[in-house]
C-alpha positions as a printed NumPy array, in Angstrom:
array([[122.947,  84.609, 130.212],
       [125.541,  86.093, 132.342],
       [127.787,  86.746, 128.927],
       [124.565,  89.412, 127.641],
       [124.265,  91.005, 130.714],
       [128.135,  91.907, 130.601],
       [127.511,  92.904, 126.891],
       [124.834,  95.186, 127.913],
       [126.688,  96.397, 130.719],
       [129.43 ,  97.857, 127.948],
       [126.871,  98.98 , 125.569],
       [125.883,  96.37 , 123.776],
       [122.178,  95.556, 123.62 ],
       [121.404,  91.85 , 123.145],
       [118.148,  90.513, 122.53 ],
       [117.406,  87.484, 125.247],
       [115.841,  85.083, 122.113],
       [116.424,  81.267, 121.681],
       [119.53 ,  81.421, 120.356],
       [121.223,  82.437, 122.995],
       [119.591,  79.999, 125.299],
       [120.589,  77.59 , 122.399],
       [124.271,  78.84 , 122.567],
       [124.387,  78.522, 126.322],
       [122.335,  74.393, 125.461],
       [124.533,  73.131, 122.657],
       [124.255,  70.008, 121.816],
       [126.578,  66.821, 120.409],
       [126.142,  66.453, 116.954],
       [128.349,  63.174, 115.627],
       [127.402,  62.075, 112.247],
       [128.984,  61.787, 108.622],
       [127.698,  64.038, 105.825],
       [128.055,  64.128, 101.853],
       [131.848,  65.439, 100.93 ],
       [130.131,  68.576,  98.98 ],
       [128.566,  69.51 , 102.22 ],
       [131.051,  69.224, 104.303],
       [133.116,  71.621, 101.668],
       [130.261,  74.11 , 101.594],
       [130.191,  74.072, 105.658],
       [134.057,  74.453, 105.371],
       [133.968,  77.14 , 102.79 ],
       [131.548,  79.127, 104.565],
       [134.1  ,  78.677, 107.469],
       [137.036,  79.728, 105.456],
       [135.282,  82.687, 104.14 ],
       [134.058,  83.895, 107.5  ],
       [130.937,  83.569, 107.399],
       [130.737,  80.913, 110.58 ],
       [133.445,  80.697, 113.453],
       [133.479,  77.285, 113.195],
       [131.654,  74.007, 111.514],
       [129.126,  74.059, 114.478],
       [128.056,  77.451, 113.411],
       [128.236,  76.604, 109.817],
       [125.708,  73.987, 110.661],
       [123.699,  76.34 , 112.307],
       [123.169,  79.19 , 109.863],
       [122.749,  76.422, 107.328],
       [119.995,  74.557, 109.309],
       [118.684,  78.008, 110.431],
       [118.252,  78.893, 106.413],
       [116.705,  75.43 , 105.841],
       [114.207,  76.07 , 108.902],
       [113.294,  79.689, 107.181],
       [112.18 ,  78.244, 103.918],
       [110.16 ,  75.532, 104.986],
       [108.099,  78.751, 107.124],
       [107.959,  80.316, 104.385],
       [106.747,  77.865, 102.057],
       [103.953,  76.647, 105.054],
       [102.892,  80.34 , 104.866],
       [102.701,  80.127, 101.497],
       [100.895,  77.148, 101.272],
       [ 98.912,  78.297, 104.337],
       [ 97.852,  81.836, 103.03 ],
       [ 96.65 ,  80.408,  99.85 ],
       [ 94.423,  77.869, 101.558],
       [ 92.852,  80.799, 103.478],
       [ 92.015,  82.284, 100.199],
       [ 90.963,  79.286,  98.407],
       [ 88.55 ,  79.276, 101.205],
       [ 87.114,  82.899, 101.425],
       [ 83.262,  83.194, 100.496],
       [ 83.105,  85.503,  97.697],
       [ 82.007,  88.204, 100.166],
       [ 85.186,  88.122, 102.275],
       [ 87.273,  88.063,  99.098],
       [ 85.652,  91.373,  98.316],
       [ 85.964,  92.439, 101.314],
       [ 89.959,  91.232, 101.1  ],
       [ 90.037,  92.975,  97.389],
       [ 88.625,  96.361,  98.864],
       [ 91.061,  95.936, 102.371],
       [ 93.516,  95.451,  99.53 ],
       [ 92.758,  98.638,  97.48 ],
       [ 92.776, 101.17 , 100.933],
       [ 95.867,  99.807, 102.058],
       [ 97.787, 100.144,  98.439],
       [ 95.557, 104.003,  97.905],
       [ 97.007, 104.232, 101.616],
       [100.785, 103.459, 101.022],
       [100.459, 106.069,  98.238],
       [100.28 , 108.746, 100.125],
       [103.249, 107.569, 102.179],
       [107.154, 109.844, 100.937],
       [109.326, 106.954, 102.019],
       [112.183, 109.273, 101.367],
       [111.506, 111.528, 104.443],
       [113.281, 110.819, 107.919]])
């Protein structure tokens, strides 16, 4: 933590999230892996999009971690709808209408 407080002394403003308690945490990792992922991991090294294998790993289990949320919202949100009454999913379809009617109104091109 000391490292984002000297950032934010010089103007840098750093959010205090997990990952920088998980930078400050890391953990050992040993373990063999398929040779096309350990080429993808390197690639993504060699292209710069990760400092090193560790943070190749990271963004790549990050990614992984962001689909399966997405798909348990998915799966989630469509259980909650499978489940309305048909009053609440009228009331969802007019909520629904207002909102779009709403967002119509809205010049997204304006500062």
């Amino acid at each position: 933590m000391l490292k984002a407080h000297r950032l934010k002394a010089v103007g840098l403003d750093l959010e205090m999230d997990s990952k920088i308690g998980d930078m400050l945490q890391r953990k050992k990792l040993s373990t063999t892996i398929g040779a096309s992922n350990y080429a993808y991991l390197h690639d993504m090294v060699k292209a710069g999009k990760a400092e090193s294998m560790g943070e190749a790993v990271d963004k790549t289990v990050e990614m992984a971690r962001r689909l399966d949320n997405r798909a348990t919202l998915e799966r989630q949100t469509a259980a909650y709808f499978k489940g309305l009454t048909s009053r609440a999913a009228a009331e969802e379809t007019d909520l629904e209408d207002a909102l779009s009617a709403a967002s119509q109104e809205i010049d997204f091109d304006q500062p």
